[in-house]
Each structure stands twice: as C-alpha cells, then as structure tokens.
N, C-alpha and C positions, 0 to 999 in steps of 0.2 A: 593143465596146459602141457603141449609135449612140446618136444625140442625142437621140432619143423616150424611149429604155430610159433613159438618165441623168435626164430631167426625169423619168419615172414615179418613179426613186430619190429624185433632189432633194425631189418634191413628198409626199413622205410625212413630213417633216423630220425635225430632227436628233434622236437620239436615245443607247443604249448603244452602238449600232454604226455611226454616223454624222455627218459635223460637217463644215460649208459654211464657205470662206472666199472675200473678193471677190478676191485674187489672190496670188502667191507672197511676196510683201512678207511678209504672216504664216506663211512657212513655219517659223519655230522655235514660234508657238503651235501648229501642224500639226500637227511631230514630238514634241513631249510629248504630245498627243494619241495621232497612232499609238502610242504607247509604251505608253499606257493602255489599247489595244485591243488591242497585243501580249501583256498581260499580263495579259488578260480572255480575250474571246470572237474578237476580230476584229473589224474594221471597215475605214471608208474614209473619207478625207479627198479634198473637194471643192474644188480653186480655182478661181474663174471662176464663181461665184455671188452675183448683186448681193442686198440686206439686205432687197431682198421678195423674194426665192425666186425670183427669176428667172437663169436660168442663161444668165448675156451670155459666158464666156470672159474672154480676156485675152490679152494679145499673149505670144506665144513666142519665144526668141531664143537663141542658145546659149549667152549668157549666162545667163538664165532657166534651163535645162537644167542649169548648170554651177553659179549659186548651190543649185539643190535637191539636188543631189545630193553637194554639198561639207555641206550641214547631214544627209543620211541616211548619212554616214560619221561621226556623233556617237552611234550607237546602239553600245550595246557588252551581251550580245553584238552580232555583227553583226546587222541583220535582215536580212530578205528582202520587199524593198517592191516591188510590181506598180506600176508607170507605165503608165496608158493616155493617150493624147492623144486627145479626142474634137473634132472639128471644129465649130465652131458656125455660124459664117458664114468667107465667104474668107480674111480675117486673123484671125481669133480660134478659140484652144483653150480649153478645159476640161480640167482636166489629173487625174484619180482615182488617187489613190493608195491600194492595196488592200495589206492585211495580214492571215491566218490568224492566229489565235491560237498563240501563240509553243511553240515547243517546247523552249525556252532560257529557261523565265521563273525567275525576275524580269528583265525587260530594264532599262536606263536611257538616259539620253537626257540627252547632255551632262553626267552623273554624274548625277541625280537619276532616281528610278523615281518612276511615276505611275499611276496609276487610273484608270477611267472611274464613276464614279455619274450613274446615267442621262444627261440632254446634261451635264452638267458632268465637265471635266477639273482633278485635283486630285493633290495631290505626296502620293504614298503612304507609311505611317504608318511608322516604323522599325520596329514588333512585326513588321508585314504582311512585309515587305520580308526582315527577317531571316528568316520562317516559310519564306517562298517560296523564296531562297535555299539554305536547310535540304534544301528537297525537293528544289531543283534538282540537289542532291549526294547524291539516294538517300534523303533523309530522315534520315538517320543522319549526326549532326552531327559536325564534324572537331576541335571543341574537345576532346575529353575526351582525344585525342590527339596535342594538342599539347606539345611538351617544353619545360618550365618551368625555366628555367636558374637562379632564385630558389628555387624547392624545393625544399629540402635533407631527408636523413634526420630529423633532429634536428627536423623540422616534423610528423613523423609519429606517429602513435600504435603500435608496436611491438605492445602489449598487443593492440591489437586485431586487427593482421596475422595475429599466432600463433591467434589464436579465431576466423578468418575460415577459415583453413588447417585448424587441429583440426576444427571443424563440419562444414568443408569431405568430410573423411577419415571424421569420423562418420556423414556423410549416404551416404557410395559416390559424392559427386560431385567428388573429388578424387582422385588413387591413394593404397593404401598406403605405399607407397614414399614421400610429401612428406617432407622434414625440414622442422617444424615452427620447429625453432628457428633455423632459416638464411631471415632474414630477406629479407634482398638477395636470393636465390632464389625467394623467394616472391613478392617485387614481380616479379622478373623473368618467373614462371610466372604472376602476374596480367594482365601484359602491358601494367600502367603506369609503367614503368622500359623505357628503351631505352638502347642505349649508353652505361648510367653515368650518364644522366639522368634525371629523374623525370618524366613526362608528369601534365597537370593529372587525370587520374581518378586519383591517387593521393591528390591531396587531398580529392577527394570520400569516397573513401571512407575514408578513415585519419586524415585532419588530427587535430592535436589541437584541444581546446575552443577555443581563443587563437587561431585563427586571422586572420590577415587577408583570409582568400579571402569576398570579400563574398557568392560564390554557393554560402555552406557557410552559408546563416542561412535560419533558420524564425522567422516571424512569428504569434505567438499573442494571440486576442484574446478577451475573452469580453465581451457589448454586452450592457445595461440594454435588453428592447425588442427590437424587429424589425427597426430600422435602426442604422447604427452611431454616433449622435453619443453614448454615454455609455458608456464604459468601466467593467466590475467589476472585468476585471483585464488585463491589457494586458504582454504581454514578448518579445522576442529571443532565442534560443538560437542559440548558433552551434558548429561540430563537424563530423564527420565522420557521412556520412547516418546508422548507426545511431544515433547517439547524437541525430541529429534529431529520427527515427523514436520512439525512448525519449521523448523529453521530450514530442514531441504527444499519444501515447497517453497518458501521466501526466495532460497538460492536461485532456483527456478524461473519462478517472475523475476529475478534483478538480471538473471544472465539470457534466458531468452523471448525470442520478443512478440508483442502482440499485434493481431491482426483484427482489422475491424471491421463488421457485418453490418451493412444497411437491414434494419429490421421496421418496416413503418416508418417514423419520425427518427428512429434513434438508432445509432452506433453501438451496437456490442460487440466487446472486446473480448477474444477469444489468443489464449494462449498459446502458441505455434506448434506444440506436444501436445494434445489434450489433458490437462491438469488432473482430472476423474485418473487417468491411466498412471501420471507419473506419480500419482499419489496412494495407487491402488500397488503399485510396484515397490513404492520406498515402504511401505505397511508391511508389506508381503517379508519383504527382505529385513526389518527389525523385529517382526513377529515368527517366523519361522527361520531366523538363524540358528546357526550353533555357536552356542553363549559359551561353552565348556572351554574354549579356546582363550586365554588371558590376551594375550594379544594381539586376536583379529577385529577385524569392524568391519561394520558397511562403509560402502562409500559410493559417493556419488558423482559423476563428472560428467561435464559437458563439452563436446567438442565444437567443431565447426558443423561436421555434419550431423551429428547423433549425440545422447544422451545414453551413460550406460550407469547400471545402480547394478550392484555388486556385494553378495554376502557369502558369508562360512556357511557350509554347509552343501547337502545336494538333498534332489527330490529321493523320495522313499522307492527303495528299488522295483516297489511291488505295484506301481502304479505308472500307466503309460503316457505319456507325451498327451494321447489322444485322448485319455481321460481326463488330464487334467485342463486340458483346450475346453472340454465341454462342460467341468465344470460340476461334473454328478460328483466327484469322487473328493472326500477330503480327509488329510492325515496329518494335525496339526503337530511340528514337532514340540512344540512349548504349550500343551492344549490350559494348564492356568494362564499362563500370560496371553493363549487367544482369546480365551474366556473371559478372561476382564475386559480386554480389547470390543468384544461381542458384544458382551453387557452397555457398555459407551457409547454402541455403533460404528466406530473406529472401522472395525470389521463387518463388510455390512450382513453380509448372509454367503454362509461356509462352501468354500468349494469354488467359489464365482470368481473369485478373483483374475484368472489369465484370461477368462471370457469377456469379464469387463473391459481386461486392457484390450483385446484383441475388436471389442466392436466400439470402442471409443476409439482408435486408430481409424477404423474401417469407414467413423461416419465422417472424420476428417482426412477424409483420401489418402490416409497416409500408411507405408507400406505395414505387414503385421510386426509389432516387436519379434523380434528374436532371443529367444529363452535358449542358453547353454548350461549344461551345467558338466564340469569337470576338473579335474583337479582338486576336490574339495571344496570347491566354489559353484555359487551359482550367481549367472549375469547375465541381466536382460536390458536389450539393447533401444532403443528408439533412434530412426532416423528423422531427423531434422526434412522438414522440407526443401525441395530445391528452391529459388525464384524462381517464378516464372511456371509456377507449376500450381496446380488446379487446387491443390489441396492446404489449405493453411497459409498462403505465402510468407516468408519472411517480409514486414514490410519495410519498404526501402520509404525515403524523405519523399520520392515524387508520387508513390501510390497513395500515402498517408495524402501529401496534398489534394489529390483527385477524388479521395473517400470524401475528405474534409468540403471539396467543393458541390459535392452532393448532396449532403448534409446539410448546408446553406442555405441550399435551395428551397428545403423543404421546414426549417424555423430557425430563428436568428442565432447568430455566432453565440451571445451568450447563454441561452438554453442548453445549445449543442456543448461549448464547454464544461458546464458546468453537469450536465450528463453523464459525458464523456470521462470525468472525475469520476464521477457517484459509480459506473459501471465497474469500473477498474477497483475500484475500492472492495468493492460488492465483491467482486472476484478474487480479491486478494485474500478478503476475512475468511471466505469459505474455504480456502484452503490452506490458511495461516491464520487462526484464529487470535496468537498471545503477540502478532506484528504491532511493531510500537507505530507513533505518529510520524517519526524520522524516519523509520525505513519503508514505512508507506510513500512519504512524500518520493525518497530516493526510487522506488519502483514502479511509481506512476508520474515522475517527471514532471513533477510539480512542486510551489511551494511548500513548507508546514502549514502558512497561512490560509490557502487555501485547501488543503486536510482539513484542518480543524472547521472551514466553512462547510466542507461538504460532510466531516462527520455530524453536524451540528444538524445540517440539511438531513438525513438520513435515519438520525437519530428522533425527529420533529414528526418526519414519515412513518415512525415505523418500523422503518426495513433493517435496522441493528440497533441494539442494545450491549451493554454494557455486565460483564457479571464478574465480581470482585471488584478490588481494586487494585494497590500494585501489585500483586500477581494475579489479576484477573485477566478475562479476554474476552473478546466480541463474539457475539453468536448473530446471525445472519436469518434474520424473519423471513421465511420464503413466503409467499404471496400462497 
C-alpha cells in the first residue's frame, strides 16, 4: 500500500469497517476493535494518524513490533491480522492492520467478544455471543447432549417415555419390535442416556412437573390492552415439553375466543388464531430454542389485538427468510429433542413448520404471522381479528345469538347444545390432550356435569378414548 492509497483510505473517515489511532500506545483499544471487525464484515485499524486526519506515522522500533504482536496473541480463536508498514517520511511508519471477516466467529479478544456499530466499538451482548457461538458448532447446539450426573431416573416421567414409544410404534416412526415397557431401552434408543447417564434432553423431554430445570418453564401472560403494563392473567408452568405444549394451548382456548361455522346441521367451533398455527409456533419455539441459557424461557402472550410466542435463540444464519417460508430447508438446532418430537409426530414433517402457520392464517383470512428474529430472540406474532371483519370474527353475545338462531332452525335446541359441547370438546383434546374435566368445563362454558355427559357421549361414539390413568390423556379418534 503507498502513502497516497492510505490518506485516500484515511480521508474518507472512520466508520463500520474502519478506525484511526495516533500510535501503538492504544493498541488494546485497537484489538477490541479488530475483534469487532472479525466478528462483522472486516476492517482495519490505522496507527500513525494525528486527531485531524492527518496521517503523520510514528516511530517503529522492535520493541514497537514486539508490544503489537504480544497484544494479537490475546485473540482466541487465533486471528489472522495483515501488518502493512507504510513509510511516511524517513523515520516514521503508519502501521494498517487489516482483518477479513472471521471464519471462526465469535472471536474474543482478551476474553470479551465485541461488535462494531457503525464508528463505535462496543462489548457484545451475551444472547448475540451465545447465538454466534451456537453456529459456530454447526448451529446445532451441544447442550441437549450433555451428560447430567444430577439427573436421576426417578426425575423422569415414565408415563410419558412409554406414550412417546406407543405413538412412536403407532405412527411407523418407530419399529415394531420397541418393548414399550423397558424403559431404560427406550431412553437408551432416544439417545438421551449414554453410558448409564442421563444427558440434559432427557429432561426436556420427560421431566416431571417439579422440576428444577429452569429451561423446562413456559411463561403465559394475558395483558388488558396492546401493551403489557396490566395483567388478566398472568402464570408459570413448568414440565417436560409436551406438557408445556398442553398447557399453552389450554391458555389459548381459555383467553381467546371461538367462532362458529354453520356446516350442514351443525355448529363448528373454530378458534379465532387457527390452533394448527398457534400450536405449530409454541413447538417450533420449545423445540428449537437455546436451552444453554439457565434463565431464559419461552413465552407466551396474548394481547387485545395479537398473540405473540417468544424464544432464545435466532434462525441459522445460512438459511433465508424465503427458505424457510417455503419450507424446503431444515436445521434443527436440538436435532435429539426434534427427533424424539418426530418420532411422536409432535413434529409433523421437517422443514414445514412457518408454511403451516403461514397457510392456516391464509385459509382463515387472517393477516401472515410475522416472524422477527433479533436480539437473541425470536418472536412470531399472530394478529387477532378485527370485528367485523371477514375472517374469524371475534364473536360478540348478539352474533353468537344470530348463529344460534340458525341452528334452530334446522334441529332442536337440545341436539344443537349438546353438539355444540361435543365440538368444543373435540377441539380442545386435539390440542390439549392431558386438560383435566375442570378446565374443559372452564373453556367451553359449561358445567362439569355436563363434561362428564358429553365425555360419556363421546366416549359411547367413539370419537375419544382414554389412555392411562392419573397421568393419562385423551386421544381424539378422527373419523
């Protein structure tokens, strides 16, 4: 580089990929700098330029030489930093130090990792850092298998090993041959048991309720209004993901509301969010978190106008917006815990998941989620219907009456109630399979007495069954 080309660089100042110092004295503000360019786009650091832009050099010595390069053995990984020495006049250098954008990122620099935002240099966020690091190992994070020497059998939910393995067997995505009831074999054929040990996706997916694993908790909230300063209802559940998965969808039916479809003779009840989508979303967001984080969670809240569900972590940098809309491309970051997920059907088939939500929205007129992802996080939004608006409506007392007088018409008030039960119900098991009789009754606005008529009804039919007992849950016969 000569000395014209350096002042043309100089003289355009400092900026995302650029930063002047008057001489090696500040070479550790330097190297948090390059660290910030390593871990961006690239840049170069300039010594030997005085504080109006003029580029006077500095004296060289091998000393000089020998303190810079004793502070560029503090990058870990290593880097790869370019020294040019640009002559200014007979005793004075300018000394550029040039860095590519790192292929090793997150770097750090004396242990702290650092950012560039535009000229400012700044200590990079821990979400950011832990994200980076994540991708730098493939994107598929090492926690889920690591071995937990605190995690004992006896932390496990059994009940639910054996209905992860049955489903498994009932779906063809397990073999015939599983023994169901050889427990230990099953952890060991899940592949979060290793040498006698239990590895922490064991708790993800099996803990019981009591756990202490602080990254087995869902946060539900339901807000007065568009912002969150007032609480309707506000709680914690903690468990092994399905039983996360159970309790957000419940939150769901109890907080928003349904709307119902003259079909034939009968009333189907239809949840104002498409349930297929808010259920394809709260999966997404407890199966591809980052778990590495002790005290992050999902969470879930409901507004007046929208619904947004919220986890650690961000999409894999090497994959686009547009890929993932469509639905070809998938990078699970916990691929055991989606795989057992896989195996159950939990997860129905890889890749699909924002396409689902995007054409369950589409077929109930309602606008596309909006997927963000930044900060460390990622949060995808659902708007709420307006009244009055073509798609889902929130229903109000005088619509419900109007459906209900339509319904009348066509066979007597107690057929039509006692339907109207049986649908809601229907609707609820399938996306809340362990909901007890009390909280059914609470989210279809009915007695328990008449629960227990229309499970009885249902159960006579057919159309649900029964599997375990007190820690069992309802599976939903499709037709």
């Amino acid at each position: 580089m000569t000395l014209e080309e350096l002042k043309s660089i100089v003289a355009s100042g400092e900026g995302e990929t650029l930063e002047v110092k008057e001489t090696t004295g500040q070479r550790v503000d330097a190297c948090e700098t390059l660290c910030a360019f390593l871990n961006k786009d690239g840049g170069a650091v300039v010594f030997g330029v005085g504080k109006n832009g003029k580029v006077t050099g500095q004296l060289v010595s091998d000393k000089t030489k020998r303190e810079l390069f004793e502070v560029f053995a503090k990058f870990e990984p290593a880097a790869d930093i370019a020294v040019e020495w640009v002559d200014v006049d007979e005793t004075h250098k300018a000394i550029v130090c040039k860095v590519e954008r790192g292929n090793m990122r997150p770097y750090v620099y004396d242990g702290r990792p650092y950012k560039r935002v535009q000229s400012s240099t700044t200590v990079m966020p821990q979400e950011e850092y832990e994200r980076m690091l994540a991708e730098r190992k493939g994107f598929q994070s090492d926690w889920e298998l690591e071995i937990n020497p605190d995690l004992n059998l006896a932390d496990l939910d059994e009940n639910e090993i054996r209905k992860t393995a049955r489903m498994g067997v009932a779906e063809g995505r397990l073999p015939d041959s599983t023994d169901i009831n050889d427990v230990i074999g099953l952890l060991d054929g899940f592949k979060v048991r290793k040498d006698g040990t239990l590895r922490n996706a064991a708790a993800v997916l099996f803990c019981k309720e009591d756990t202490d694993y602080m990254q087995c908790l869902l946060r539900l909230a339901r807000f007065k209004g568009k912002d969150n300063q007032i609480f309707i209802d506000n709680k914690q559940v903690t468990g092994n993901i399905f039983r996360l998965i159970d309790a957000g969808m419940a939150f769901c039916f109890n907080h928003l509301s349904l709307s119902g479809v003259i079909n034939g003779t009968y009333r189907e009840e239809h949840l104002e969010v498409p349930a297929k989508a808010l259920r394809e979303a709260l999966v997404n967001a407890l199966v591809h978190r980052l778990y590495v984080k002790r005290g992050s969670s999902v969470s879930l809240a409901i507004y007046d106008d929208r619904v947004e569900i919220i986890n650690p972590g961000m999409f894999p940098s090497n994959l686009t917006m547009a890929e993932l809309r469509a639905g070809n491309k998938s990078e699970p970051r916990n691929p055991t815990i989606a795989r057992v997920m896989y195996s159950r059907k939990t997860v129905e088939t890889w890749g699909r998941g924002i396409k689902l939500m995007l054409d369950e929205c589409a077929k109930a007129n309602l606008p596309e989620p909006q997927i963000v992802a930044e900060g460390g996080y990622t949060k995808t939004v659902f708007m709420r219907p307006v009244a009055g608006s073509k798609g889902g409506v929130r229903t109000s007392d005088s619509d419900l009456s109007h459906g209900l007088d339509e319904v009348s018409r066509e066979v007597n008030e107690a057929n039509r109630e006692v339907n109207e039960v049986n649908q809601r119900i229907l609707q609820i098991l399938r996306s809340a399979p362990r909901c007890t009789i009390p909280v059914m009754a609470q989210m279809a606005k009915v007695s328990r007495a008449t629960i227990d008529r229309a499970i009885k009804t249902l159960k006579e039919q057919g159309r649900i069954r029964r599997v375990g007992r007190t820690r069992g849950h309802w599976e939903v016969i499709e037709e």
